[in-house]
PyMOL CGO cylinders between C-alpha atoms (Angstrom):
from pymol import cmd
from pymol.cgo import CYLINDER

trace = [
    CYLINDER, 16.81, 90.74, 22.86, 16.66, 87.12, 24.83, 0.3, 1, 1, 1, 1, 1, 1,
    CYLINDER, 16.66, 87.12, 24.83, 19.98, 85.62, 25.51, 0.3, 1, 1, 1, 1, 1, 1,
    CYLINDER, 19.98, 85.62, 25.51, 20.77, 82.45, 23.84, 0.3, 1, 1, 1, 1, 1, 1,
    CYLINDER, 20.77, 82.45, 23.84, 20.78, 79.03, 26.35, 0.3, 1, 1, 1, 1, 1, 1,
    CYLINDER, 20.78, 79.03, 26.35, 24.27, 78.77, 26.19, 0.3, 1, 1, 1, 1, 1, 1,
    CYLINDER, 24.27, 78.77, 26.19, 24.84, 82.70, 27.54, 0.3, 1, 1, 1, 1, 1, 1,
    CYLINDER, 24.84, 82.70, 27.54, 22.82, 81.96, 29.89, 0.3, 1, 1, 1, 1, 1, 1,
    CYLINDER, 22.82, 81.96, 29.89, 24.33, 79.12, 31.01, 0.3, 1, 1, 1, 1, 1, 1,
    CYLINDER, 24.33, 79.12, 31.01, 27.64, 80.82, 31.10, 0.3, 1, 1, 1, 1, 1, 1,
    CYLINDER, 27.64, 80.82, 31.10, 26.24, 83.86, 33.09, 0.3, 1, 1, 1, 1, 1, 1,
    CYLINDER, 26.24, 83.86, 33.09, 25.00, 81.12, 35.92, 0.3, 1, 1, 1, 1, 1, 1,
    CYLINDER, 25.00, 81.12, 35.92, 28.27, 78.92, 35.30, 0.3, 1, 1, 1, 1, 1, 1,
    CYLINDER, 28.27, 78.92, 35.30, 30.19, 82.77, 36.22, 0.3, 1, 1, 1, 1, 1, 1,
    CYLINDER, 30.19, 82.77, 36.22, 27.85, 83.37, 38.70, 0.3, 1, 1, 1, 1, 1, 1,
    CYLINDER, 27.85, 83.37, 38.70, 28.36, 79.96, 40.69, 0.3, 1, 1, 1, 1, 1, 1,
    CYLINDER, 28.36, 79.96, 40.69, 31.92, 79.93, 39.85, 0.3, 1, 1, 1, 1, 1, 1,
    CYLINDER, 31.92, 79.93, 39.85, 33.84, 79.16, 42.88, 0.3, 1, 1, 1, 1, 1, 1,
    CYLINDER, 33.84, 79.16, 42.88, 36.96, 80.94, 41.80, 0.3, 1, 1, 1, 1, 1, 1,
    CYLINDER, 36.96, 80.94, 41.80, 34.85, 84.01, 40.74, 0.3, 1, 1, 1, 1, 1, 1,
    CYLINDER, 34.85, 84.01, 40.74, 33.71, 83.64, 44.40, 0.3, 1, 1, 1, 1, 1, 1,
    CYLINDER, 33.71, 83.64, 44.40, 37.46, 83.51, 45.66, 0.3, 1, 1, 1, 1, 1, 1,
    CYLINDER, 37.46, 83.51, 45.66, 38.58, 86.58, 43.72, 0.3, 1, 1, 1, 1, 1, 1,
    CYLINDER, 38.58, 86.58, 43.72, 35.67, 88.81, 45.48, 0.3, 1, 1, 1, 1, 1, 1,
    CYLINDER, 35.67, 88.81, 45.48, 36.57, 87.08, 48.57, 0.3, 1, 1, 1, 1, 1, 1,
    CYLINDER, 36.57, 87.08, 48.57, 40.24, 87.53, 48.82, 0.3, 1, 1, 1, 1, 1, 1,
    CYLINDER, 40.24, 87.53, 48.82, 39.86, 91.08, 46.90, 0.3, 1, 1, 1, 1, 1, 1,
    CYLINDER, 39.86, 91.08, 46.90, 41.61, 89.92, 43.36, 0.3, 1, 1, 1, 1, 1, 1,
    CYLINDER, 41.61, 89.92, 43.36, 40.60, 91.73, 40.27, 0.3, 1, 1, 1, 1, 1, 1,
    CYLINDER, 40.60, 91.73, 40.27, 40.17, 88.34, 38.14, 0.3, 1, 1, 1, 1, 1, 1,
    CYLINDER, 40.17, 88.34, 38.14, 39.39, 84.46, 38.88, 0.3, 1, 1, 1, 1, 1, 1,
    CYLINDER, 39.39, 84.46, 38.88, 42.46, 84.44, 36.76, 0.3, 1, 1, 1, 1, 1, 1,
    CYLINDER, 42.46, 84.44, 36.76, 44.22, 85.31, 39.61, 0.3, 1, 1, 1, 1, 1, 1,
    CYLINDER, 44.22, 85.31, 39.61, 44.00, 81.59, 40.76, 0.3, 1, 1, 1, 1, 1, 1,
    CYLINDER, 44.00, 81.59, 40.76, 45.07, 79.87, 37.47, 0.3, 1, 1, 1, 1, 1, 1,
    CYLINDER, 45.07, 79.87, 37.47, 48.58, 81.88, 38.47, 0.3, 1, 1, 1, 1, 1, 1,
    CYLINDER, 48.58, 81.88, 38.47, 48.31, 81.03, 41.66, 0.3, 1, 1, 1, 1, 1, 1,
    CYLINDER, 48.31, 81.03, 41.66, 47.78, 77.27, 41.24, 0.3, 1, 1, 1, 1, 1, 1,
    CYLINDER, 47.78, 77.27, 41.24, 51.49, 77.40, 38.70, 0.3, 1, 1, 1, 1, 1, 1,
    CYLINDER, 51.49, 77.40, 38.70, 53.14, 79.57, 41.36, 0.3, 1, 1, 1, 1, 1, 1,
    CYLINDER, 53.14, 79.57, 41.36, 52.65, 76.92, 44.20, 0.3, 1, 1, 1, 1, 1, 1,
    CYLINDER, 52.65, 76.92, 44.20, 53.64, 73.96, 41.52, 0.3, 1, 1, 1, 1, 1, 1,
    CYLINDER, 53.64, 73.96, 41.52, 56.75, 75.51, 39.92, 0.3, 1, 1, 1, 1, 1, 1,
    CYLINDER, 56.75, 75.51, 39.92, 57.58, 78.77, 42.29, 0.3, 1, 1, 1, 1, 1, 1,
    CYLINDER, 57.58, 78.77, 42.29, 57.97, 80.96, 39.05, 0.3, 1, 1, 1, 1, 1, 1,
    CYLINDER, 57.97, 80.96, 39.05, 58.08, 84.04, 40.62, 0.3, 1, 1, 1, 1, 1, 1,
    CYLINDER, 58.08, 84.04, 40.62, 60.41, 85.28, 43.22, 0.3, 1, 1, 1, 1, 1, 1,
    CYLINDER, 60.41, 85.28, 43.22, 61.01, 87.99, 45.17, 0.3, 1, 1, 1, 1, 1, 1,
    CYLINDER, 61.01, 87.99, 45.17, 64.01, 90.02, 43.04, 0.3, 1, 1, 1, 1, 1, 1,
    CYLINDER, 64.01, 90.02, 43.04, 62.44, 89.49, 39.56, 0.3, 1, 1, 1, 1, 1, 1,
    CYLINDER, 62.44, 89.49, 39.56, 61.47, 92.35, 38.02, 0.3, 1, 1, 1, 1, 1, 1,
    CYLINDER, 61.47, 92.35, 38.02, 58.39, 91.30, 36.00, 0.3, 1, 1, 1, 1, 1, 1,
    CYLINDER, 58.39, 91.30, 36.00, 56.78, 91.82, 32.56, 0.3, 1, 1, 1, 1, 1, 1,
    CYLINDER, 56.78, 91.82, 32.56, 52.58, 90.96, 32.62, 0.3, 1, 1, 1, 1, 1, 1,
    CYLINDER, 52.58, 90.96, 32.62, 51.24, 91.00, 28.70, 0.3, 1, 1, 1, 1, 1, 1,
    CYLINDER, 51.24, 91.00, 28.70, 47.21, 91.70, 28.97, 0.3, 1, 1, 1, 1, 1, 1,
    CYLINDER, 47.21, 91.70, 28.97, 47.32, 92.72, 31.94, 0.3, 1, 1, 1, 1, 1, 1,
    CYLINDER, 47.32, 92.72, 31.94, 43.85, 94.24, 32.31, 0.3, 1, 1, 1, 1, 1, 1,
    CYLINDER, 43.85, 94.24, 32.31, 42.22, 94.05, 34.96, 0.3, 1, 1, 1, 1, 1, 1,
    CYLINDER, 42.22, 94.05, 34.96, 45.56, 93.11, 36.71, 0.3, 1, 1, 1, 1, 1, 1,
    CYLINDER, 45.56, 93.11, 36.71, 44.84, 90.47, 38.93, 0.3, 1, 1, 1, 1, 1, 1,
    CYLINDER, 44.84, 90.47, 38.93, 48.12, 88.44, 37.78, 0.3, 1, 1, 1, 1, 1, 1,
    CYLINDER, 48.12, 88.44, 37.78, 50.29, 91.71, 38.62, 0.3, 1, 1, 1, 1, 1, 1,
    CYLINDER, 50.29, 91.71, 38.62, 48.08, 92.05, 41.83, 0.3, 1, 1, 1, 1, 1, 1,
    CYLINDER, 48.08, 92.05, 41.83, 49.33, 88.51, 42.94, 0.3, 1, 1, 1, 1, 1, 1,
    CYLINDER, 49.33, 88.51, 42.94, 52.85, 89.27, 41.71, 0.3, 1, 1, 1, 1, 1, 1,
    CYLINDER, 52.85, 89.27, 41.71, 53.21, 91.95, 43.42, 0.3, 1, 1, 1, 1, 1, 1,
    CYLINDER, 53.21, 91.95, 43.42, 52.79, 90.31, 46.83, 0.3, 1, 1, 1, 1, 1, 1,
    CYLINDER, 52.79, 90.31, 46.83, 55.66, 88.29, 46.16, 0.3, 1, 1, 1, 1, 1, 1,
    CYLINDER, 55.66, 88.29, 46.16, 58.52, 90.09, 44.98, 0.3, 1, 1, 1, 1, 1, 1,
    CYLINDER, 58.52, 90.09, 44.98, 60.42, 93.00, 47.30, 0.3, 1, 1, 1, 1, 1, 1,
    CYLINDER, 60.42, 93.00, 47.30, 58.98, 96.62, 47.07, 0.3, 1, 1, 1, 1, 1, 1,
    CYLINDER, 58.98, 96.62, 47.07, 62.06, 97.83, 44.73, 0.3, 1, 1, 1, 1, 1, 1,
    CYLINDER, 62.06, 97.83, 44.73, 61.35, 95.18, 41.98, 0.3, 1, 1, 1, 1, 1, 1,
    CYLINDER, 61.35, 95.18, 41.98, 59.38, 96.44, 39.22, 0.3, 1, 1, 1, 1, 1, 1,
    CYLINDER, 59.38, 96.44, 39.22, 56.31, 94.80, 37.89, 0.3, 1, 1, 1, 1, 1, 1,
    CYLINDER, 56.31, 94.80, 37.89, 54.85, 96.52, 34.43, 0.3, 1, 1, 1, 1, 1, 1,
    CYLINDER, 54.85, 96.52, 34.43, 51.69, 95.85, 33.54, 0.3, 1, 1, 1, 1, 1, 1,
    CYLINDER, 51.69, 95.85, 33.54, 50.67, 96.34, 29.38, 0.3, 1, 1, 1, 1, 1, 1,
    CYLINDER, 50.67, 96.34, 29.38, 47.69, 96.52, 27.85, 0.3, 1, 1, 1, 1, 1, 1,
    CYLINDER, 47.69, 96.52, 27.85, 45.65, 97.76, 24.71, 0.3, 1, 1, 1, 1, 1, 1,
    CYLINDER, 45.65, 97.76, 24.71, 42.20, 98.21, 27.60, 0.3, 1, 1, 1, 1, 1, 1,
    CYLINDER, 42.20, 98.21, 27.60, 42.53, 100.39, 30.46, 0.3, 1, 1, 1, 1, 1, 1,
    CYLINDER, 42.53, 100.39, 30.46, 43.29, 98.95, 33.83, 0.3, 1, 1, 1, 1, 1, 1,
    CYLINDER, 43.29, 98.95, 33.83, 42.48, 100.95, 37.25, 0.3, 1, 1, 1, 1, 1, 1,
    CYLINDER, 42.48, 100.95, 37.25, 45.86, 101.75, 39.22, 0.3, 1, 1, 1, 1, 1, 1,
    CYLINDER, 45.86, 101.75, 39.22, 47.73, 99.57, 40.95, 0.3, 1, 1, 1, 1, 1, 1,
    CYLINDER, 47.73, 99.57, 40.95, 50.00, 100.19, 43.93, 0.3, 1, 1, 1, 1, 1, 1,
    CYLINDER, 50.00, 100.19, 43.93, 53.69, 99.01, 43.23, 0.3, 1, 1, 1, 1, 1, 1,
    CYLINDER, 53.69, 99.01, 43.23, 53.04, 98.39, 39.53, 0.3, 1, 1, 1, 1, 1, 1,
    CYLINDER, 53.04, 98.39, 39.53, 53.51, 100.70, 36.20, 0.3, 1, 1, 1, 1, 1, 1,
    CYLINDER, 53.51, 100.70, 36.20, 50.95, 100.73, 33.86, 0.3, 1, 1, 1, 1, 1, 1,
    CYLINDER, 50.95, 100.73, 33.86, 51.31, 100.92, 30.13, 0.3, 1, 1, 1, 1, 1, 1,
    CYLINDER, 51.31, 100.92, 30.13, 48.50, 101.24, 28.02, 0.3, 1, 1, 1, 1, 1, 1,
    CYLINDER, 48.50, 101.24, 28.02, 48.78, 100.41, 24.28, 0.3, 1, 1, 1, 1, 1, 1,
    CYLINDER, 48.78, 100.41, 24.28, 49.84, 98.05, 21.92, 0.3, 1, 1, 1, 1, 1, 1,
    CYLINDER, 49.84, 98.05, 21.92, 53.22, 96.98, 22.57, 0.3, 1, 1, 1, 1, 1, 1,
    CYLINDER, 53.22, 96.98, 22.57, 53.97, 95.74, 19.09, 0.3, 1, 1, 1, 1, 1, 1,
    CYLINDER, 53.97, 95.74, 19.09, 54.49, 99.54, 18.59, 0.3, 1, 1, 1, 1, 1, 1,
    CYLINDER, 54.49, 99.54, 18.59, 57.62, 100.98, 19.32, 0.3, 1, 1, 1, 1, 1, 1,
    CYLINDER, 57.62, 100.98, 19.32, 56.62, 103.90, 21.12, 0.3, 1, 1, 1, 1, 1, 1,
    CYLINDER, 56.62, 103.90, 21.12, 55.10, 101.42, 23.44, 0.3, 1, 1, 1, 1, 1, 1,
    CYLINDER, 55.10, 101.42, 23.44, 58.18, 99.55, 23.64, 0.3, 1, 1, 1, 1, 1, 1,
    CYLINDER, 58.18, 99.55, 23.64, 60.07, 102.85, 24.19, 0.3, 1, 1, 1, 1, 1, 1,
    CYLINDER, 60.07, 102.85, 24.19, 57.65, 103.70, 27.35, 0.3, 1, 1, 1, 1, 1, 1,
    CYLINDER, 57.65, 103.70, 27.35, 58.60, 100.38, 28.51, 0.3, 1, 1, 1, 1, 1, 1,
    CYLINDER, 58.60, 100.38, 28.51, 62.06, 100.94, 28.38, 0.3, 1, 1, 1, 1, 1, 1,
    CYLINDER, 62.06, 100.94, 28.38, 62.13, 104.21, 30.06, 0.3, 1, 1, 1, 1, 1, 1,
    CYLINDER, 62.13, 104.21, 30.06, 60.02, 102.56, 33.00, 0.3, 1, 1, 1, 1, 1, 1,
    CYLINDER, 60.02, 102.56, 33.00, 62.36, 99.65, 33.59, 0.3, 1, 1, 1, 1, 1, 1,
    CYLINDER, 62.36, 99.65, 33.59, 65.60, 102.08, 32.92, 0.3, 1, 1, 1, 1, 1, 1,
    CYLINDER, 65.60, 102.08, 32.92, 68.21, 99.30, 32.28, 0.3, 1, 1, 1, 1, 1, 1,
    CYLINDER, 68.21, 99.30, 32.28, 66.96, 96.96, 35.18, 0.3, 1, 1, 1, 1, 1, 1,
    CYLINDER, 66.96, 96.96, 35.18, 66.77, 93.51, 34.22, 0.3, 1, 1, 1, 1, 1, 1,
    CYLINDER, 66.77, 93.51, 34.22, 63.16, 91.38, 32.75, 0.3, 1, 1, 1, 1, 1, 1,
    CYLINDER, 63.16, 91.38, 32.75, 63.63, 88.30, 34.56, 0.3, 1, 1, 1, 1, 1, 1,
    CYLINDER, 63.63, 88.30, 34.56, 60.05, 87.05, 33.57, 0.3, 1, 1, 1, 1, 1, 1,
    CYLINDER, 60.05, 87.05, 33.57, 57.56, 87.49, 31.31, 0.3, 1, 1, 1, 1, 1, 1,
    CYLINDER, 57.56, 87.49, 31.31, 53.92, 86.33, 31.58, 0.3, 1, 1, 1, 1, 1, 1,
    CYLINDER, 53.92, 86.33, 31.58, 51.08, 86.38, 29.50, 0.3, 1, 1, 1, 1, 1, 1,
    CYLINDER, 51.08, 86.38, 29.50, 47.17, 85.56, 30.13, 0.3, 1, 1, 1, 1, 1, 1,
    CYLINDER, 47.17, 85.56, 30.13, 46.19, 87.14, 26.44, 0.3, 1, 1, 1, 1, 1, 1,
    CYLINDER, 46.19, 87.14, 26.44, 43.72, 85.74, 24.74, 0.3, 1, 1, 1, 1, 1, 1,
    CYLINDER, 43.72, 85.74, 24.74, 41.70, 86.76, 21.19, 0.3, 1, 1, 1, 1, 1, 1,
    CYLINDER, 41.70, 86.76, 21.19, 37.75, 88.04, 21.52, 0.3, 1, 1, 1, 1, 1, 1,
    CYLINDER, 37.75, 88.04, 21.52, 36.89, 84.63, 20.66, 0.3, 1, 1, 1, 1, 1, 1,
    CYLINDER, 36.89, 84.63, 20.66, 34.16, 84.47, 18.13, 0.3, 1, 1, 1, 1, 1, 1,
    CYLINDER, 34.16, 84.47, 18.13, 33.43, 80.56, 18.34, 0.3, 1, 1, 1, 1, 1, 1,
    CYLINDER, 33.43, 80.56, 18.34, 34.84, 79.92, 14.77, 0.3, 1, 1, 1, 1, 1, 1,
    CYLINDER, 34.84, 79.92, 14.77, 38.15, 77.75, 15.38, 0.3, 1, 1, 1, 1, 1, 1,
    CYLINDER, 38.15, 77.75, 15.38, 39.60, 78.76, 11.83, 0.3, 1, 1, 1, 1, 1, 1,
    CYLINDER, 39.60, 78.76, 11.83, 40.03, 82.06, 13.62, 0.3, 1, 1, 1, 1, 1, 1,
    CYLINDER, 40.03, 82.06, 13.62, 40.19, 81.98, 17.21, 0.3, 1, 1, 1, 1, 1, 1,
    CYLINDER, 40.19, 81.98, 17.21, 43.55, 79.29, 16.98, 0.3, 1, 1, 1, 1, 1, 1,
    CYLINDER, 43.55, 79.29, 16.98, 45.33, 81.52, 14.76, 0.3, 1, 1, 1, 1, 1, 1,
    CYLINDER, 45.33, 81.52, 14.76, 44.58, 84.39, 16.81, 0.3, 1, 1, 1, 1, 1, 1,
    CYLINDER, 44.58, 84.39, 16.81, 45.41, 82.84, 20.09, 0.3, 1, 1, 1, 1, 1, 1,
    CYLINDER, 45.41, 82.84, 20.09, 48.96, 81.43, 18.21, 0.3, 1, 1, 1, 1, 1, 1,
    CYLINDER, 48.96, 81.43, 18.21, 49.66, 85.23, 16.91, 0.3, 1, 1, 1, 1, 1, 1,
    CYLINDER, 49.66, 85.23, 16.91, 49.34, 86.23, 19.97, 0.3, 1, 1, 1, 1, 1, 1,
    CYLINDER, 49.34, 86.23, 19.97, 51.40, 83.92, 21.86, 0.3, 1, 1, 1, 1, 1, 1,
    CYLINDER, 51.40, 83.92, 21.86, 54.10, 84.38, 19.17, 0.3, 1, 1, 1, 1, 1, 1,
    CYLINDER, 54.10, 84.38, 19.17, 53.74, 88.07, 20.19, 0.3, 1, 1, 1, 1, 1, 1,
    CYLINDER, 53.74, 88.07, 20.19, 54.70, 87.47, 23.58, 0.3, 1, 1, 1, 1, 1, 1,
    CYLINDER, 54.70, 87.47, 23.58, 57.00, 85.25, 22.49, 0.3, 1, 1, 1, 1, 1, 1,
    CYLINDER, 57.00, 85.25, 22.49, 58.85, 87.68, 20.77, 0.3, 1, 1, 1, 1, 1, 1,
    CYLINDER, 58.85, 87.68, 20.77, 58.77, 90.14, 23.51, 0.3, 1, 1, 1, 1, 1, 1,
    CYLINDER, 58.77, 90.14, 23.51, 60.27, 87.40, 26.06, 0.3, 1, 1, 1, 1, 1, 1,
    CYLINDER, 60.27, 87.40, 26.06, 63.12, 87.07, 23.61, 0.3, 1, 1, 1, 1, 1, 1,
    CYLINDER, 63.12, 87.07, 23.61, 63.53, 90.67, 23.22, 0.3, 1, 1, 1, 1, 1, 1,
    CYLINDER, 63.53, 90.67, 23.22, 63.74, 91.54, 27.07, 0.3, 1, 1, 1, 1, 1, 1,
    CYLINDER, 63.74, 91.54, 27.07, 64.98, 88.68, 28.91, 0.3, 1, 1, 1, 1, 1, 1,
    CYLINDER, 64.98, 88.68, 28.91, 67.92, 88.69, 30.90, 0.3, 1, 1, 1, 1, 1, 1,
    CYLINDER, 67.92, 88.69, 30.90, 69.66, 85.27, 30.51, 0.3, 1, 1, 1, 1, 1, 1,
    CYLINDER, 69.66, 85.27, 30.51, 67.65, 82.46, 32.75, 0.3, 1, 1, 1, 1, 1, 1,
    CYLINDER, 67.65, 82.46, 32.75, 64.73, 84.49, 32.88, 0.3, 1, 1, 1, 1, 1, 1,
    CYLINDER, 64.73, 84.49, 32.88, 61.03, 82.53, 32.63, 0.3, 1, 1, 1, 1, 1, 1,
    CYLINDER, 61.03, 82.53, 32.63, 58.37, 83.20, 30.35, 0.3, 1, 1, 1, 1, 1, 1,
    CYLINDER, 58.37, 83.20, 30.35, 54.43, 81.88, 31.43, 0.3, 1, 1, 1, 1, 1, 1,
    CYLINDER, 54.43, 81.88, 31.43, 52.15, 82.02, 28.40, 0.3, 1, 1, 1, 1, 1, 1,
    CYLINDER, 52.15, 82.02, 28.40, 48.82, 81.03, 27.46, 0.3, 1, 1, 1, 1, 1, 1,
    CYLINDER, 48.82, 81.03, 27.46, 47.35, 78.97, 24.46, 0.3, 1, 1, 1, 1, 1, 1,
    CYLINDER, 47.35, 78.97, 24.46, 44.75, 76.73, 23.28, 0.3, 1, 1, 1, 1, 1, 1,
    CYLINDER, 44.75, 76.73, 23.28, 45.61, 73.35, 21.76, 0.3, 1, 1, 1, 1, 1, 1,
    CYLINDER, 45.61, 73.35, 21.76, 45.03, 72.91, 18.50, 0.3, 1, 1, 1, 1, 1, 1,
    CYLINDER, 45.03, 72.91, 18.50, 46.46, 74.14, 14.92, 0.3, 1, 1, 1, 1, 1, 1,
    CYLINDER, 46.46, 74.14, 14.92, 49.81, 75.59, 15.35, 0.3, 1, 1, 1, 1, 1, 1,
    CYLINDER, 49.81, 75.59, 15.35, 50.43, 74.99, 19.25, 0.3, 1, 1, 1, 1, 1, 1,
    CYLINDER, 50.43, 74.99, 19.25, 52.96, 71.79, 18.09, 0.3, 1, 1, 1, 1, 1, 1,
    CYLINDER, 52.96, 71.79, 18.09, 54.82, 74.30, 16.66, 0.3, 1, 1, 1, 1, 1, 1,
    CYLINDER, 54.82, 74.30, 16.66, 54.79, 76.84, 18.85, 0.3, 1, 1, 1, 1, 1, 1,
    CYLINDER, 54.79, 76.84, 18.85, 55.65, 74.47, 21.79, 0.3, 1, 1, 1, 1, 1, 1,
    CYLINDER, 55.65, 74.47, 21.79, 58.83, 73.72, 19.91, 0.3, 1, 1, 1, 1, 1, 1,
    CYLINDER, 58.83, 73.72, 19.91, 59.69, 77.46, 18.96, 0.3, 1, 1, 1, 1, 1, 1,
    CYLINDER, 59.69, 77.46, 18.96, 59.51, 77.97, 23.01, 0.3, 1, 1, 1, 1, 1, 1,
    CYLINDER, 59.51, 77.97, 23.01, 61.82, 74.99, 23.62, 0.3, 1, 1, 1, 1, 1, 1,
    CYLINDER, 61.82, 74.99, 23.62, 64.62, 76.42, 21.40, 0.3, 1, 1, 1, 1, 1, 1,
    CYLINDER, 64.62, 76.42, 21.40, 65.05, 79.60, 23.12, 0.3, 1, 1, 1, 1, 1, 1,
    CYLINDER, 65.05, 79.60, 23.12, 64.71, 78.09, 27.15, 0.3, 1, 1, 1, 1, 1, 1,
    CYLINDER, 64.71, 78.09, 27.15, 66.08, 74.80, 28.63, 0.3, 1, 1, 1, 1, 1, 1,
    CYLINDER, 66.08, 74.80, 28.63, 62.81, 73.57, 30.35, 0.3, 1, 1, 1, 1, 1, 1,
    CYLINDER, 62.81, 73.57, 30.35, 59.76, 73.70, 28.88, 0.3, 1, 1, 1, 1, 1, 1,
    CYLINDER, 59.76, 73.70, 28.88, 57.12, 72.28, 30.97, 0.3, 1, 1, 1, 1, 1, 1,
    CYLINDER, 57.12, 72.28, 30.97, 52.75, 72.52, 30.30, 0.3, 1, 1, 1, 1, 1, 1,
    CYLINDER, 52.75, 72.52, 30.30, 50.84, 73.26, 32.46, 0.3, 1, 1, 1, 1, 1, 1,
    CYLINDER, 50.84, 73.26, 32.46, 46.21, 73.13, 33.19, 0.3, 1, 1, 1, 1, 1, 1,
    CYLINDER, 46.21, 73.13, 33.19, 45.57, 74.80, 35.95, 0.3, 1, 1, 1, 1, 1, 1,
    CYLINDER, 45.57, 74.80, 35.95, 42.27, 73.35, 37.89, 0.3, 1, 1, 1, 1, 1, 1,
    CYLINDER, 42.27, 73.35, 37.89, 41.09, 77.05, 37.65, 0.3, 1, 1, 1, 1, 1, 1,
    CYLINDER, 41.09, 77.05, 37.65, 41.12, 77.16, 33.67, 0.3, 1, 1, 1, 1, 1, 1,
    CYLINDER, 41.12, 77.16, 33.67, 37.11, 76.05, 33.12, 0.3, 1, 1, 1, 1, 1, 1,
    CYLINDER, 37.11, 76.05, 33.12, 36.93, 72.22, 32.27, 0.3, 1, 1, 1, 1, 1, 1,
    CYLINDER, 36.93, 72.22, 32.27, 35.64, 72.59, 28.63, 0.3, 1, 1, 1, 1, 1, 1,
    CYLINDER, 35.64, 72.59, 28.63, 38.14, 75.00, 27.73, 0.3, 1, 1, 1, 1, 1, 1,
    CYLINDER, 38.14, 75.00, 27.73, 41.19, 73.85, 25.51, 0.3, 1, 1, 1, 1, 1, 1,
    CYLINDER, 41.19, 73.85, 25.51, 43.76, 76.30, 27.37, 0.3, 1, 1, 1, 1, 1, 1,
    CYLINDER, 43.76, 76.30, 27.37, 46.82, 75.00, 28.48, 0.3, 1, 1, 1, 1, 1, 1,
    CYLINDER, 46.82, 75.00, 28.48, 50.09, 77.40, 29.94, 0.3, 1, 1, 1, 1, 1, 1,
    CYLINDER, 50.09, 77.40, 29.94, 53.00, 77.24, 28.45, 0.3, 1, 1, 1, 1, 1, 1,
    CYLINDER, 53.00, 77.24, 28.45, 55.84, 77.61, 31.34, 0.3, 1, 1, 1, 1, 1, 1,
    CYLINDER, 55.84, 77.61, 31.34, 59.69, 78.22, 30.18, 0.3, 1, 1, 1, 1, 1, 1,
    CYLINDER, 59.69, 78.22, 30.18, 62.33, 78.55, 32.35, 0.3, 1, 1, 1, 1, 1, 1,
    CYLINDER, 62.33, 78.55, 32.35, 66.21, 78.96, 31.68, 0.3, 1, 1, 1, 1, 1, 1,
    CYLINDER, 66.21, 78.96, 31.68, 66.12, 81.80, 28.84, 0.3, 1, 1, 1, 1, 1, 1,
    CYLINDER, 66.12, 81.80, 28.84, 69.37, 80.90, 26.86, 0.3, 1, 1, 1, 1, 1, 1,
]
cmd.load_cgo(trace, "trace")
């Protein structure tokens, strides 16, 4: 089967990518990596002390970078429906954590120690059709969302990302009830021609 143009295109656009480039270089799991990076340096989100919740985690690269900021005894816990290869210093969860056994493996794993930040990188399979993919991407923020409210200790942050368009007006002002700064964030990492913006919340009431 020939691949369409635009694959293609993407495959070289991957291929060329400077971040992609970066990751192998500096031996991070994802380009992502960088987008996390580029908000760290900005807004200093994460600190060493926090114990830390990362939502679609897979293949890690956002614990991977958290982890070389906060002290060995702080937990980082990494969730996911895919599997993710090990990673030393952080607990892996696999599953859906809008199940509560999920949740209850979480629990057990932090054993009453404070969730001073949650972050989130999900995004839907996108299949191209906007009807579905903003929905999808807005369900899933609202997921996190939900699990951010559920864990937080008070003042905690929550980083989450979304794609403008139906629903993220909304959303944006569902976030700004719950922290006291609400600030949005593009990273240059995040491709040009992609509509995803980070939400960044700090000051969990």
């Amino acid at each position: 089967m020939g691949r369409s143009k635009s694959s293609s295109r993407w495959m070289q656009e991957h291929f060329e990518d400077e971040y992609v480039k970066m990751a192998q270089a500096q031996g991070y799991r994802s380009r992502a990596v960088f987008k996390l990076k580029e908000i760290q340096d900005k807004d200093q989100l994460i600190k060493p002390g926090m114990n830390i919740i990362d939502l679609g985690a897979a293949p890690g690269g956002w614990s991977q970078f958290a982890r070389q900021i906060v002290g060995k005894k702080d937990k980082i816990i990494a969730l996911d429906i895919l599997a993710m290869d090990p990673l030393e210093g952080v607990d892996f969860i696999q599953g859906d954590f809008r199940e509560q056994a999920v949740l209850d493996q979480l629990y057990a794993v932090l054993d009453g120690a404070p969730i001073n930040l949650v972050m989130s990188d999900m995004a839907p399979n996108m299949s191209g059709n906007k009807g579905v993919d903003q929905p999808r991407s807005i369900y899933l923020g609202e997921l996190a969302l939900e699990t951010a409210k559920t864990v937080l200790a008070k003042d905690g942050v929550f980083l989450v990302k979304l794609f403008h368009g139906a629903g993220f007006e909304d959303f944006h002002k569902e976030v700004q009830q719950s922290f006291t700064k609400v600030i949005i964030r593009k990273p240059k990492a995040s491709r040009p021609r992609s509509n995803e913006v980070y939400i960044l919340a700090k000051g969990f009431k």
